[in-house]
C-alpha positions as CSV (number, residue, x, y, z in Angstrom):
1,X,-0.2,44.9,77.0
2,X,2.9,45.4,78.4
3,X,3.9,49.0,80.2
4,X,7.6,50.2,80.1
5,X,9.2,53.5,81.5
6,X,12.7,54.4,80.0
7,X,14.6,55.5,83.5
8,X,17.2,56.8,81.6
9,X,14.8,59.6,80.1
10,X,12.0,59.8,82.5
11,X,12.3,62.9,84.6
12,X,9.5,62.1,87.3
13,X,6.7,64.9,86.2
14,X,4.3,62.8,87.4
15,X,2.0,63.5,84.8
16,X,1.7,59.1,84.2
17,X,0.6,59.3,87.8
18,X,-1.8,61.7,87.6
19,X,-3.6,59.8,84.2
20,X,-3.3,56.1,85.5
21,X,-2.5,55.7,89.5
22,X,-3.3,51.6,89.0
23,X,0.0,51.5,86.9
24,X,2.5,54.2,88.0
25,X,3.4,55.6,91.4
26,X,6.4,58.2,92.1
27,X,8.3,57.1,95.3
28,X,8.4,59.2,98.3
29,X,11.7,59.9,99.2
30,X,13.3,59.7,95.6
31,X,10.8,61.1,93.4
32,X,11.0,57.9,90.7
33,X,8.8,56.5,88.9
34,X,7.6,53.1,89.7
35,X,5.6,50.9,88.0
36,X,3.0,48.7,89.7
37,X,1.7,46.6,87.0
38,X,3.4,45.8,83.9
39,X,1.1,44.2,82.2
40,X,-2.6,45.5,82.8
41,X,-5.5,43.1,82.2
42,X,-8.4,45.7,82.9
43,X,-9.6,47.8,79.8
44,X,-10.5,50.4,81.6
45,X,-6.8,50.2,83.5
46,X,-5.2,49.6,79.6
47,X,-6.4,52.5,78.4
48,X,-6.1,55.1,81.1
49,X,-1.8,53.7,80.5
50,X,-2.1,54.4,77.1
51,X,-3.4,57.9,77.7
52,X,-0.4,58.0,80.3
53,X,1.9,57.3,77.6
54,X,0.8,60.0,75.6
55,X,0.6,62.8,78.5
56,X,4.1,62.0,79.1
57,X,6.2,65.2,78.8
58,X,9.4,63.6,77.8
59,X,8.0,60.3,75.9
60,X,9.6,58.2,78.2
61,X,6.7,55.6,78.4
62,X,6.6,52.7,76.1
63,X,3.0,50.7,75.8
64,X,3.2,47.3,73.6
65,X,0.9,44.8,72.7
């Protein structure tokens, strides 16, 4: 799995924070998005991302295999 935020649409909601902490951290000072692990190994971890990616307001998360 592999976890990618498009910056250009992301608008720091916070909402990816809220459903999977392990992966996704808003800074702050700037109120950005950051991710902290790109490429998950823990189920458990894997899947609360992909139930980031689909609570994200603007769809600016990106999950591949």
């Amino acid at each position: 799995m592999k976890v990618k935020v498009d910056f250009d649409v992301c608008e720091g909601h916070g909402t990816c924070v809220d459903a999977c902490p392990e992966v996704f951290q808003i800074g702050d000072e700037d109120d950005v998005v950051r991710i902290l692990d790109e490429e998950p190994s823990d189920p458990d971890v894997q899947e609360k991302a992909r139930r980031a990616e689909g609570v994200c307001p603007v769809g600016a998360i990106e999950i591949s295999e």
